[in-house]
C-alpha positions as CSV (number, residue, x, y, z in Angstrom):
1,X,-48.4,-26.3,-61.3
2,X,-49.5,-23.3,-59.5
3,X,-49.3,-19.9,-60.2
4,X,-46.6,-18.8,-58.4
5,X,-44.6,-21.7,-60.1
6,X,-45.9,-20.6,-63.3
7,X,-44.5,-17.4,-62.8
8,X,-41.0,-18.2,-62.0
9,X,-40.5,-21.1,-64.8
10,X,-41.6,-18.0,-67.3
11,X,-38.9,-15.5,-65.7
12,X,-36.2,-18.2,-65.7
13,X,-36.9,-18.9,-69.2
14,X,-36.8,-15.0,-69.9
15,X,-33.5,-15.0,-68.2
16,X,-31.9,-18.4,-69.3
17,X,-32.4,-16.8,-72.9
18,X,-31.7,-13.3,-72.7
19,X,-27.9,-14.6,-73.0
20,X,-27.4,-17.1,-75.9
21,X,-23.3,-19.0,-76.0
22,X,-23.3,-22.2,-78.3
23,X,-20.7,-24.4,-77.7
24,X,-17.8,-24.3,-80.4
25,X,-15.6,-27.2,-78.2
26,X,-12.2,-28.5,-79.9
27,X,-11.1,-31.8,-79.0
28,X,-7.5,-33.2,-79.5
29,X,-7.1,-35.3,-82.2
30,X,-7.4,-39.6,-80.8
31,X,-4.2,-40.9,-80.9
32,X,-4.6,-44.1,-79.7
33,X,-3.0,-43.0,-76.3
34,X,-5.0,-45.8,-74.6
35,X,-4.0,-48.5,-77.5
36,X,-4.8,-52.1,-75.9
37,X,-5.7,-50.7,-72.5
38,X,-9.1,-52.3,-70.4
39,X,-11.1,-50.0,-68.6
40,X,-13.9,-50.4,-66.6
41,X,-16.2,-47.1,-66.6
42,X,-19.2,-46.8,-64.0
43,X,-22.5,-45.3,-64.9
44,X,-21.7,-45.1,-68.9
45,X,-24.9,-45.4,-70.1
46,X,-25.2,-41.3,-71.0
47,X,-23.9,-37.7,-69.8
48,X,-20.3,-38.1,-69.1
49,X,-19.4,-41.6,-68.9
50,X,-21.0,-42.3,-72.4
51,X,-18.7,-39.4,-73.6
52,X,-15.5,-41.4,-72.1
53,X,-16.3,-44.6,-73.0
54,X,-16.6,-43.2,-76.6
55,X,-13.7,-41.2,-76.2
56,X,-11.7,-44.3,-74.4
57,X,-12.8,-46.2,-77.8
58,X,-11.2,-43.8,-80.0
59,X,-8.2,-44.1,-78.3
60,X,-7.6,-47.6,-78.7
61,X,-9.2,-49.2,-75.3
62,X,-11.0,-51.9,-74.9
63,X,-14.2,-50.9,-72.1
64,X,-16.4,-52.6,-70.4
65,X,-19.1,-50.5,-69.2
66,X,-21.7,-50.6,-66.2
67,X,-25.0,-49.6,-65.3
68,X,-28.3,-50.7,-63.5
69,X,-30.5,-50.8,-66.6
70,X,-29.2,-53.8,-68.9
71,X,-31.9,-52.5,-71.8
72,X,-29.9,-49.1,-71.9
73,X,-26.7,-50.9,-71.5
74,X,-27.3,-53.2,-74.6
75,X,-28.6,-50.3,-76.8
76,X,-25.5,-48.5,-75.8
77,X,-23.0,-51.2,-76.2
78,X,-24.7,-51.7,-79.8
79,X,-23.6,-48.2,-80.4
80,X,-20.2,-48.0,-79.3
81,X,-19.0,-51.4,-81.1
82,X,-17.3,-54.3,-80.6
83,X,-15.0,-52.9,-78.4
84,X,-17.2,-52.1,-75.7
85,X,-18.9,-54.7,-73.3
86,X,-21.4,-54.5,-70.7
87,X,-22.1,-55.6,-67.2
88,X,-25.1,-55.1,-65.2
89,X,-23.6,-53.5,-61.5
90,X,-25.3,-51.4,-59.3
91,X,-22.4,-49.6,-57.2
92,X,-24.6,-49.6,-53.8
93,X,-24.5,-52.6,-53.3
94,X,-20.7,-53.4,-52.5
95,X,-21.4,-57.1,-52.1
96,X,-21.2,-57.3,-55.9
97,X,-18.1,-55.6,-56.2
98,X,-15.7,-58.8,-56.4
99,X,-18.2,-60.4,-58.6
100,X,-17.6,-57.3,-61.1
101,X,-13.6,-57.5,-61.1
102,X,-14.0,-61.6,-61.7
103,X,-16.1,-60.9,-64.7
104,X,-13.9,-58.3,-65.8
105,X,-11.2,-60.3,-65.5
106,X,-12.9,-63.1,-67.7
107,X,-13.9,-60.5,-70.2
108,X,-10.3,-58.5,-70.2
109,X,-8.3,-62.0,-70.3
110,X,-7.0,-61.8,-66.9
111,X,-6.2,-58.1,-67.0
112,X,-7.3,-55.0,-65.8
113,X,-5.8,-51.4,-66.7
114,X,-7.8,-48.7,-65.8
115,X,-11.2,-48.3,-64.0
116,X,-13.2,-44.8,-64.1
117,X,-15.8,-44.3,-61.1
118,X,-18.4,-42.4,-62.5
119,X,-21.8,-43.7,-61.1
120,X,-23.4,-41.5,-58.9
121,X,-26.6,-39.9,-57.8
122,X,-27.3,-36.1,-58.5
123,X,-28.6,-34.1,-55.5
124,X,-31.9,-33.6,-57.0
125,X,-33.0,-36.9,-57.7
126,X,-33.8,-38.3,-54.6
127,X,-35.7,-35.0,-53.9
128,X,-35.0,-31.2,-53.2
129,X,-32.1,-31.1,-50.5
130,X,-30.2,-27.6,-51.1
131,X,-31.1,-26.7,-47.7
132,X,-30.5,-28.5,-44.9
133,X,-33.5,-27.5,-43.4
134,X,-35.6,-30.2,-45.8
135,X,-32.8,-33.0,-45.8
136,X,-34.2,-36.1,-45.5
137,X,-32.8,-39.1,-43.6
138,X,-33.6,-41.5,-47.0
139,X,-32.0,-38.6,-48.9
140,X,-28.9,-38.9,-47.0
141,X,-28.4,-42.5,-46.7
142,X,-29.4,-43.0,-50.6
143,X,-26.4,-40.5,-51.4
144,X,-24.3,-41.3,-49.0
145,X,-24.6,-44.9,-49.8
146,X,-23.7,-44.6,-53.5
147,X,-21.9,-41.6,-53.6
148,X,-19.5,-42.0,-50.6
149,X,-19.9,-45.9,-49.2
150,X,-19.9,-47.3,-52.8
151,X,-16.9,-45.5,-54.1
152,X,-15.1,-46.0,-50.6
153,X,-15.6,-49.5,-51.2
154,X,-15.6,-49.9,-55.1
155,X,-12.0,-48.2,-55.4
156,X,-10.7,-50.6,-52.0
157,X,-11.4,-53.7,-54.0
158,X,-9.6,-52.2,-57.6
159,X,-6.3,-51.0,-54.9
160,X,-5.9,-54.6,-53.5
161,X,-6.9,-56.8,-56.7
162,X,-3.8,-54.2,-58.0
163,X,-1.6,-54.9,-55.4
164,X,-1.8,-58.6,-56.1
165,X,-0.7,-58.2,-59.9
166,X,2.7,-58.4,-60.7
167,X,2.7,-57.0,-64.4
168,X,-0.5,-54.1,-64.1
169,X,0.2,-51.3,-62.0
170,X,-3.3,-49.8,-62.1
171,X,-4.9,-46.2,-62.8
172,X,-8.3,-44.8,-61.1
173,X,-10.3,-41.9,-62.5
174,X,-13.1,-40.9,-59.8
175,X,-15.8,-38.5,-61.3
176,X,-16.9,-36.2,-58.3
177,X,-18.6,-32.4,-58.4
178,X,-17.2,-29.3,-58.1
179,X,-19.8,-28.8,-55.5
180,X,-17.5,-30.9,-53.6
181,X,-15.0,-27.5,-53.1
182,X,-17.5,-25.3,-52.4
183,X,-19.6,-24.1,-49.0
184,X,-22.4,-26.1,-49.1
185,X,-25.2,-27.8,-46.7
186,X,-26.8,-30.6,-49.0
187,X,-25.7,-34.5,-48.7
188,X,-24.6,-34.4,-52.2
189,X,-21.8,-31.8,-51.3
190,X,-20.7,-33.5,-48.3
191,X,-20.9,-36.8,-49.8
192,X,-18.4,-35.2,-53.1
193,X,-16.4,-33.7,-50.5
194,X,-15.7,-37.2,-48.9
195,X,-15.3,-38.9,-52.5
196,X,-12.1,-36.1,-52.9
197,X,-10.6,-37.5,-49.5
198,X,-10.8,-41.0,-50.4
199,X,-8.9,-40.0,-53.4
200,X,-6.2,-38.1,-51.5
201,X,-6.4,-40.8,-48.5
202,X,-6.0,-43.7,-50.8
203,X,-3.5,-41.9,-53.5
204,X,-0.8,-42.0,-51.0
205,X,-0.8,-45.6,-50.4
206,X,-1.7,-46.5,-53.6
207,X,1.1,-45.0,-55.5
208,X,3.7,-47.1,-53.5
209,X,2.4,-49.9,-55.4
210,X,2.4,-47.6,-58.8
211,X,-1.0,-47.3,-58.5
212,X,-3.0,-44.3,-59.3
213,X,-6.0,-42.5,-58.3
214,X,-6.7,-39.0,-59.2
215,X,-10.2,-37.5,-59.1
216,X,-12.4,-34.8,-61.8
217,X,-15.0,-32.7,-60.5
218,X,-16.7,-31.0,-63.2
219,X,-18.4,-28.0,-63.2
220,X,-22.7,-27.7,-64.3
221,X,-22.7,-30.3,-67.3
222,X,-24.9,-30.5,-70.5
223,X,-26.6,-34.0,-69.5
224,X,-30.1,-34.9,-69.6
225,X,-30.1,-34.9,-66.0
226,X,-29.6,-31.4,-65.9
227,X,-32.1,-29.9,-68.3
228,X,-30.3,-30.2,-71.8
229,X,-31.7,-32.3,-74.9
230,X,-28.5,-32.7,-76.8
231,X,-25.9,-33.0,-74.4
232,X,-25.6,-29.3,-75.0
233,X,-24.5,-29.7,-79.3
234,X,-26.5,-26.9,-80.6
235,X,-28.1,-25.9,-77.7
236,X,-28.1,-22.4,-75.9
237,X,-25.3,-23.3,-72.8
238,X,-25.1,-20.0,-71.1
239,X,-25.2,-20.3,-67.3
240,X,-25.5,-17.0,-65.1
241,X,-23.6,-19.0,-62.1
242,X,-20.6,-20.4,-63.5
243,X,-17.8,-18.2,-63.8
244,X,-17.2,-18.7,-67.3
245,X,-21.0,-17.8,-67.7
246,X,-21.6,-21.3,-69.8
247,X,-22.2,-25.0,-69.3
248,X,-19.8,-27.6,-70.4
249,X,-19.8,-30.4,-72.6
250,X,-19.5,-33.7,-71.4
251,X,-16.8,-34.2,-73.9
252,X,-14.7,-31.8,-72.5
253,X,-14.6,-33.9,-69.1
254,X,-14.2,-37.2,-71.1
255,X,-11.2,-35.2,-72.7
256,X,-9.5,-34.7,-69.3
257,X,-10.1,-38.0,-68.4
258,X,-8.4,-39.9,-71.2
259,X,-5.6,-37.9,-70.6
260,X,-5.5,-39.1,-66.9
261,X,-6.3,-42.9,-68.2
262,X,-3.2,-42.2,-70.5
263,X,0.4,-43.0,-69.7
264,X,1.2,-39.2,-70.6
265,X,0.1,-38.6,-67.2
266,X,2.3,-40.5,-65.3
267,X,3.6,-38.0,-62.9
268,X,-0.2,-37.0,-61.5
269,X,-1.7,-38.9,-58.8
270,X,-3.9,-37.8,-55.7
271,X,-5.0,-34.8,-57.7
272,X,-8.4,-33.3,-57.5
273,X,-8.7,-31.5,-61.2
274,X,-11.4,-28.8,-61.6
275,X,-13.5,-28.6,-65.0
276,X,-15.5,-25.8,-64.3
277,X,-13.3,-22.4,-65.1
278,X,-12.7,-21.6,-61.7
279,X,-16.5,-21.6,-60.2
280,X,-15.8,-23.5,-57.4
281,X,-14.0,-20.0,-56.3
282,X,-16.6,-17.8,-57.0
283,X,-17.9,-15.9,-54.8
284,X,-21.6,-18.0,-54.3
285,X,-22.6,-20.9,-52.0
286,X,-25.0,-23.5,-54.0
287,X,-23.9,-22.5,-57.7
């Protein structure tokens, strides 16, 4: 690490912990709104779609979750209980799509309620793309490709198995970014941007079947991804950018979601819901 870097991790530290907010998050009591319900959740081994599979447990459904790691996926199936199974499914590669609703199929009994689209890749994973100037070709097609391509494709197959079934009219949950409403250069905005259109697009062909598809796109979440140890329980979550000047939990999205999976939400499709306190309107272009 050089000097210079030295030097800024020090005075982001000094910064980051000049303000201190601890989380003090209420949840809604489960109520076994999603009582004999199957869901399918992508990307559920941690962050957010752990804390909806967990919260989809407590409310009665049955899940079956998906990742590209089967170790992580059997330690967390262990942990969430019998009522959660697991599938190895890596959402870039679309081919295996119809081979994930057969298996569900098999697994759910021939019936399939919900599915929540949460696998993704995070801007700064592939490497450092805020600025367009530094945008990569691999960058881009590796975003593009699972972001945009693999939800395009992933939420295709879910609308037309659903249109086939006479007795399930089908519900989609698609986790985006709130980066997705904001000005912003980097493939992992544009590609969140275009994840919120295929949820309009599709939403108003969908529903005509009784099908729904709404999308979620949180604000900065307390993930591992993103810096925190404990998802952000006990931990200092005050964030200079957001508008709210704090982080969120990942419960707090899982708690928007079940409500969305839940019948009590019968009257909302082709919405894009914001979890961030408004900081896709304030005033800044990359926070």
């Amino acid at each position: 690490m050089s000097i210079k870097d030295k030097i800024k991790k020090v005075i982001d530290f000094l910064l980051k912990n000049r303000n201190v907010t601890i989380a003090d998050i209420k949840t809604i009591k489960p109520n076994k709104v999603l009582n004999q319900k199957h869901i399918i959740i992508t990307g559920a081994s941690r962050g957010i779609g752990y804390a909806i599979a967990k919260r989809c447990i407590l409310e009665g459904a049955e899940i079956l979750i998906t990742g590209r790691n089967e170790k992580t996926l059997i330690e967390v199936s262990k942990k969430l209980g019998n009522k959660c199974k697991y599938l190895v499914f890596d959402v870039e590669n679309i081919n295996d799509i119809s081979k994930l609703i057969k298996e569900a199929i098999k697994i759910f009994d021939n019936k399939i309620d919900c599915l929540v689209s949460n696998a993704g890749i995070n801007a700064g994973v592939i490497e450092s793309n805020d600025d367009f100037h530094f945008v990569t070709e691999h960058a881009w097609d590796k975003q593009m490709n699972i972001n945009l391509k693999g939800n395009y494709f992933l939420l295709k197959a879910f609308v037309e198995y659903w249109e086939q079934c006479e007795n399930t009219k089908g519900n989609i949950v698609v986790i985006s970014s709130n980066r997705s409403k904001k000005i912003a250069d980097s493939p992992y905005a544009i590609s969140k941007y275009g994840v919120n259109n295929i949820v309009k697009g599709m939403s108003r062909k969908a529903i005509e079947k009784g099908i729904r598809i709404n999308g979620v796109v949180p604000g900065t979440v307390t993930t591992t991804m993103t810096g925190y140890k404990n998802n952000g329980i006990n931990e200092n979550i005050f964030l200079e950018e957001q508008a709210g000047k704090r982080a969120f939990l990942p419960e707090e999205i899982a708690e928007v979601v079940n409500f969305l999976l839940s019948d009590a939400s019968a009257c909302i499709s082709g919405e894009i819901i914001a979890c961030d306190q408004g900081s896709y309107i304030y005033p800044s272009f990359y926070n």
